[in-house]
C-alpha positions, 0 to 999 in steps of 0.5 A: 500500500503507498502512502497516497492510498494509505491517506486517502483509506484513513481519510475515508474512513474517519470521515463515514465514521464520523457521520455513522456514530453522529446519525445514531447519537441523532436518532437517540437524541431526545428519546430513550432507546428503549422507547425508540422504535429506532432501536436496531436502526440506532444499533447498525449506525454505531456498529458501522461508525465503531467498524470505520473508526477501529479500520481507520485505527488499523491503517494508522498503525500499520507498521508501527513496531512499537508497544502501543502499535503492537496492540492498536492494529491487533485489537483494531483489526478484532474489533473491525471483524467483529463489528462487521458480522454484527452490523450483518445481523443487525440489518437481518434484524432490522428487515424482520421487524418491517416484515413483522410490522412491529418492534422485535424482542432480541430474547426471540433469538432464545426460542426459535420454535416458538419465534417461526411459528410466530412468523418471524422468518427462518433465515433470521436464525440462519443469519445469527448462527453465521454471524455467531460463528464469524465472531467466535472463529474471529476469536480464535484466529487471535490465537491461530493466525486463522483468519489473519496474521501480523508478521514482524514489521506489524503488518497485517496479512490474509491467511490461507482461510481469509475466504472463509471469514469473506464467506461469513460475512457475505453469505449472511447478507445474501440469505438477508436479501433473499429474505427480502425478496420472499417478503416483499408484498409485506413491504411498502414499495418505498421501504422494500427499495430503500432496504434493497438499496442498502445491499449493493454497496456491500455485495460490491465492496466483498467483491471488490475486496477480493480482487484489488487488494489494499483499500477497504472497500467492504468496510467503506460501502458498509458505511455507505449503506448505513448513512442510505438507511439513515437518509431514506428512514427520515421519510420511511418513519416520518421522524418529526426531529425537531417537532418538540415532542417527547412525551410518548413518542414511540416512533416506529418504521411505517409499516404496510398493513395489506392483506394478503393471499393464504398461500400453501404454507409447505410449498413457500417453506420448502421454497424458501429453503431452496431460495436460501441455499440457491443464493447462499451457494452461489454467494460461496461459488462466487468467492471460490472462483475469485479465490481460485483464480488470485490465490491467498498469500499464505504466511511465511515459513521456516524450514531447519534442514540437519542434514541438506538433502542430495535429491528431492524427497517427494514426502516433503512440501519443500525440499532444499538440496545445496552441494558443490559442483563434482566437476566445477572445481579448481584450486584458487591462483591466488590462495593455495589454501582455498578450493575455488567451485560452482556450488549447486542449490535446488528448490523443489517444491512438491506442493500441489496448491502452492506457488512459492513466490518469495524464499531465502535461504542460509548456510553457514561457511567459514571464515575466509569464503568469498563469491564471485560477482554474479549475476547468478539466479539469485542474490547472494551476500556473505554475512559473518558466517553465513552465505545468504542467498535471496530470491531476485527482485526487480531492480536487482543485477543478479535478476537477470531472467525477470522476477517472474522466473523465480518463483515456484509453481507446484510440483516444479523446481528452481535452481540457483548457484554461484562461484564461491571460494572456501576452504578446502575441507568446507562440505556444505552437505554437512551444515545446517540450512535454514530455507524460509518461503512465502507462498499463495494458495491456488486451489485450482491445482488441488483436486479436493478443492476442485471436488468441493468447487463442483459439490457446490455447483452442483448443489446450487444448480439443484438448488436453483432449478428446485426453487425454480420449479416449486416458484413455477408452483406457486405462482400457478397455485396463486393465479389459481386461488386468485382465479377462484377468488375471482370466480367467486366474487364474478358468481356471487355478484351474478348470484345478487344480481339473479335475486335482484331481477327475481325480486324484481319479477316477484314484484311483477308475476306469482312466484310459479308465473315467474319460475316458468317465464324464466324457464320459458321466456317465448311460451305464451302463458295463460292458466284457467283457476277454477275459484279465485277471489278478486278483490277492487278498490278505489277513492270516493271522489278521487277525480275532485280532490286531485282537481285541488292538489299538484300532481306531484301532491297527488302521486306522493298520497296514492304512492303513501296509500298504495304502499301500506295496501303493498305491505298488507299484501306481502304479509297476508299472501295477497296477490297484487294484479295492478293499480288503474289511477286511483284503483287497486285490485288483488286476487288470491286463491290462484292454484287448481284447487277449488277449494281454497281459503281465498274468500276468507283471505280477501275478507280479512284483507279488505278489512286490514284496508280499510284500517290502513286508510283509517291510520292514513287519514290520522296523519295526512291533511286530506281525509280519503274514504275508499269502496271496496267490491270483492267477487269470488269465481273462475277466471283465466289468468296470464302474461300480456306482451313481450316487453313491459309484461304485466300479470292479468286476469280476465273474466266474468269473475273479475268483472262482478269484483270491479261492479261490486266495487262501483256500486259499493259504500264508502268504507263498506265491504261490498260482496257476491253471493258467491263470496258470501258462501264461502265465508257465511260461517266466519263473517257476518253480512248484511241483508241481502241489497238487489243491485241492477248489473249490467248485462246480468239484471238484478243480482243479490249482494251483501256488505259485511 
């Protein structure tokens, strides 16, 4: 890392912290957290400030190889990893409590049965489960060097399962996306965006990471995220800020209460378990295939080799091998007491996975050893009794293949060597070598790592392709119910809609009238009843008093009258044929039987008739007075027309109902004698009144 990008991380990283810890200190600000439905919103603001501030810590003391700086970058890198995976499970958190629609207790965490059959979703456990395992491992890796560790100049490194703390913290945040995605229709549009917003900037960052390494892109983004939770929940929640209003102030994220389908509860289980693994395989594919293809530097180590090595031994990771040359030797011209020689080294490196990039290597020799200058395949420096040689760098002069040609790559070997003068009794093969290599991890030369890669991908394509099917499912069975649902509403509105138009008819024709004229709407229909009673109606003097009122004044007292004459019908059973201006006729007895309670039904009409008049005249200013004439006999009854049909009867029966009518009393009960049998033994008549009818002469009649 240069100064420059070292500058510009620090920098970044104060700065987003400074505003992380100032927008949760402002969403405490006047209320107590534990009257703050802001709670987990409050909590993810200052675990990202702390995650910013301790990796803004860690960059500062980078190298710093004092006391101070020796703890500062070790507790600062602790704390950031710690506060990454608590930042991850706070916002799973804070995404379940706008699914719940309501404030969350943390002691759910403690019974996750009861918690799920509550419906707070599984993946909330899941979620807490990887971030509990992050910080424990985190713990470890103190101790372990699991995750990371620091080499002698306090410089941080990855270590070999760095991956694995990558995939723990973003397999979490994938699970907390599904998540959110399964519970969407919960969600109002503009909390499931701003929620859904939050997580590109880490999936970008974890990414990032992985492929440009020296900035904190993961942390910075997390940053990011937070500051657009912040930003976006001063309109999700409405927070009056400056409102000055304290007292019961329990603000809470705006919910959206909307109703929605039951679904197959089983199949959307096993779905969402499908969608997990889906996008949690995909999320650790992902990284092993940016993992396979940059490597992990591993730390550096230290091999003491007794006995130097005269060939490669396979069962050892690295084998080392240092002699002199059998047939390059000569004495020295110069010295006679030194044995002037090419001395041979060999690296083998019998890894699979690991390509050795740097290495150093020390022998001891005696005293009065010189080497020859080079340039050789290697860098070579005499120290006090020691020959150290060093893999060449760019810039050095005994680099003189390129960097790259000495570094190892698995299973393949590097030699190296010079022209030394030493002693003649010196034997290289007798002294104690110390080699030292770093090397990166690249998994793709390791067939268990390739095993592993493939179980992955498989399990993500069967994964996939389930979740596939059973969403296909689902979405089937959804326009299904919401088919039926439709269906069900279409036939219920067609069912108000029959019963309005029967009632309607009802209003119009007799019951078995109307179920045949449904049945048969072009038959002509007409019956003969062998005893029906006819009853007519009408006002004394209608034509005079309609003279002095206004029309509308003359409809609304028929309509008044003719309503009470209507409800009297219903409940008695009377049918109501028509009314003609001011008159009203009904009849009853309209079946086969001829003996029927007709007669004695139309008696007890008329008189409930002439009781709804008298209860008109008690509130109405014109006092009305009505004859009433009723016949009994044979008539035809039937439907007249094809549009605007009318229910009618026709007959001589019907014709003696409207005489007795006209030749009646006011407010007397006119009737036949064909009336008065029928109803001689409930009723009491008058003596008998001859009437002069027309076209029938003198004809016996009764009042009651």
């Amino acid at each position: 890392m240069t100064d420059f990008t070292r500058i510009i991380s620090i920098a970044s990283l104060v700065f987003l912290a400074f505003f992380c810890i100032q927008t949760g200190i402002f969403l405490c600000s006047g209320h107590t957290i534990k009257q703050n439905g802001r709670r987990t919103l409050i909590l993810i603001e200052f675990f990202t400030g702390f995650l910013l501030l301790f990796d803004a810590l860690a960059y500062y003391f980078r190298g710093n190889v004092t006391l101070t700086g020796w703890y500062m970058v070790r507790l600062s890198n602790f704390f950031v990893f710690i506060c990454n995976f608590s930042a991850s499970f706070f916002i799973c958190f804070y995404i379940c409590e706008f699914i719940k629609q309501e404030r969350l207790n943390f002691s759910l965490l403690f019974s996750p049965r009861k918690s799920i059959k509550n419906g707070i979703p599984s993946q909330l456990f899941i979620v807490f489960f990887f971030c509990l395992a992050g910080i424990i491992l985190t713990i470890v890796s103190q101790y372990t060097s699991l995750f990371y560790y620091f080499d002698e100049q306090n410089i941080y490194h990855r270590s070999a399962l760095y991956p694995m703390s990558v995939a723990l913290g973003l397999i979490p945040s994938l699970i907390t996306l599904t998540m959110l995605f399964q519970n969407k229709n919960k969600l109002s549009t503009n909390s499931f965006v701003s929620l859904l917003i939050y997580f590109f900037f880490p999936l970008v960052g974890m990414i990032l990471i992985l492929l440009v390494y020296g900035f904190s892109w993961i942390n910075i983004s997390f940053g990011l995220g937070s500051l657009h939770l912040f930003f976006s929940s001063l309109k999700l929640m409405e927070i009056e800020f400056y409102s000055g209003i304290k007292e019961n102030s329990v603000l809470s994220p705006v919910y959206k209460t909307k109703n929605t389908i039951i679904e197959s509860k089983k199949r959307v289980v096993r779905n969402h378990f499908w969608q997990t693994l889906s996008v949690s395989t995909a999320g650790l594919f992902l990284i092993l295939i940016i993992v396979a293809f940059t490597g992990v530097t591993l730390p550096e180590k230290t091999m003491t080799i007794l006995y130097p090595y005269t060939k490669n031994d396979p069962s050892k990771s690295v084998c080392v091998t240092f002699q002199q040359n059998a047939e390059k030797h000569w004495v020295d011209g110069d010295d006679p007491d030194r044995t002037g020689a090419q001395y041979d080294g060999m690296i083998f490196n019998n890894m699979r996975s690991t390509v050795i990039i740097d290495w150093k290597f020390s022998i001891f020799v005696p005293e009065g050893c010189s080497v020859d200058p080079g340039p050789w395949n290697g860098t070579f420096t005499l120290t006090e009794d020691r020959l150290n040689v060093k893999k060449p760098h760019e810039g050095d002069k005994e680099n003189i293949h390129g960097e790259d040609f000495y570094t190892i790559t698995p299973l393949k070997t590097l030699g190296f060597g010079c022209i030394m003068y030493a002693p003649h009794t010196y034997q290289p093969l007798s002294h104690v070598i110390v080699f030292s290599y770093t090397g990166i991890f690249k998994p793709f030369s390791n067939p268990f790592y390739d095993i592993f890669l493939g179980l992955i991908f498989i399990t993500f394509v069967i994964a996939t392709t389930i979740m596939l099917l059973e969403g296909k499912l689902i979405r089937v069975e959804e326009e299904n119910r919401k088919l039926e649902i439709t269906v069900k509403e279409r036939t219920k509105e067609l069912e108000e809609e029959k019963n309005r138009s029967e009632s309607l008819l009802l209003n119009i024709l007799p019951k078995d009238i109307a179920s045949e004229l449904t049945a048969h709407p072009n038959s002509t229909i007409a019956k003969e009843y062998p005893n029906v009673t006819v009853l007519f109606t009408d006002i004394v003097g209608f034509t005079k008093i309609s003279g002095e009122m206004s029309a509308e004044e003359v409809v609304t007292m028929l309509n008044k009258m003719f309503s009470l004459f209507d409800e009297r019908a219903q409940r008695e059973g009377i049918e109501k044929i028509k009314t003609i201006g001011d008159s009203y006729m009904a009849a009853t007895g309209l079946i086969q039987n001829k003996d029927n309670d007709g007669a004695q039904k139309m008696i007890s009409f008329a008189q409930g008739l002439l009781e709804d008049v008298r209860s008109f005249n008690e509130t109405s200013p014109i006092k009305l007075l009505i004859r009433l004439g009723i016949n009994s006999g044979p008539l035809v009854a039937g439907v007249i027309g094809k549009t605007k049909f009318i229910y009618d009867v026709w007959g001589d029966t019907v014709n003696m109902a409207s005489r007795m009518e006209s030749t009646g009393m006011p407010m007397r009960i006119h009737v036949t004698e064909a009336t008065k049998a029928q109803t001689a033994n409930t009723f009491q008549y008058s003596e008998t009144a001859e009437i002069d009818v027309k076209g029938k002469g003198l004809m016996n009649t009764y009042f009651l």
